[in-house]
C-alpha positions as CSV (number, residue, x, y, z in Angstrom):
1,X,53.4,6.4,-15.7
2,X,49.9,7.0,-14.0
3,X,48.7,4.5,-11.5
4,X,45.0,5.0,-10.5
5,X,44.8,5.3,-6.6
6,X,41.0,5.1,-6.2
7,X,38.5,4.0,-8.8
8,X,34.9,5.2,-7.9
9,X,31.8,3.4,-9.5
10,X,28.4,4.3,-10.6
11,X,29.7,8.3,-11.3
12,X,28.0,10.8,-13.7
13,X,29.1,13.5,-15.7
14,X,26.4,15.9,-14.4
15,X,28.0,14.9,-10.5
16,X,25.1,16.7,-8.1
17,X,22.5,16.8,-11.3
18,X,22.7,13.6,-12.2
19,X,19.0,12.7,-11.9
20,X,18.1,16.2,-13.4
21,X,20.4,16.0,-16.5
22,X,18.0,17.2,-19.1
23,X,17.2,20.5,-17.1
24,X,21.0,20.9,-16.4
25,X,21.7,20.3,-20.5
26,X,18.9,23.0,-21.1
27,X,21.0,25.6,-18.7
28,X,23.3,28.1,-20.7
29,X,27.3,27.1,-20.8
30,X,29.5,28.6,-18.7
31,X,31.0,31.8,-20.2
32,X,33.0,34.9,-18.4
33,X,29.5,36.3,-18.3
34,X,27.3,33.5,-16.8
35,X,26.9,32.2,-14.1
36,X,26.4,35.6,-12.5
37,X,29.0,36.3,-10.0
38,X,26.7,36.9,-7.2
39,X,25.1,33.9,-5.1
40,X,21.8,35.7,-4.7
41,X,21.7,36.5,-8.6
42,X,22.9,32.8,-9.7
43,X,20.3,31.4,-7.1
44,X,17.8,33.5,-8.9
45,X,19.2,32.1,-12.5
46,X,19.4,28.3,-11.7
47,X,15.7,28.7,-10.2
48,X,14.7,29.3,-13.5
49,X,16.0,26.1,-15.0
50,X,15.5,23.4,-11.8
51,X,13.2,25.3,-9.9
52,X,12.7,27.0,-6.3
53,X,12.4,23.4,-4.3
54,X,16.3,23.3,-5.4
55,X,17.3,26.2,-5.3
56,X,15.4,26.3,-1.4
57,X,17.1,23.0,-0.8
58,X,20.6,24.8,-1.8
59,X,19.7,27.8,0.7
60,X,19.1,24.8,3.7
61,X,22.3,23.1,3.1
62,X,24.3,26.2,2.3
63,X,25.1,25.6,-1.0
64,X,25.0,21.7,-1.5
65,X,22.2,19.4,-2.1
66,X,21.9,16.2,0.1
């Protein structure tokens, strides 16, 4: 039987994109060719979809947003 350790509130599906949830629906799935494998070419993909204050904030905080 599973007994729930933790339960955390107020959570979203789209975790770090939860107030941008239309731009991340309008991004293509996740297939064996997309994301690219490369940071500098998936930084240049997701710019296109949530734009270069993001992807700028991603580059400050190597990789997460605050």
């Amino acid at each position: 039987m599973n007994i729930a350790v933790k339960t955390y509130t107020n959570v979203s599906q789209f975790g770090p994109y939860a107030d941008m949830a239309e731009k991340y629906m309008a991004a293509p799935a996740t297939t064996r060719s997309y994301p690219p494998g490369d940071r500098a070419s998936y930084f240049r993909e997701i710019e296109t979809y949530f734009g270069k204050d993001y992807v700028e904030k991603l580059n400050r905080n190597g990789g997460w947003v605050d």
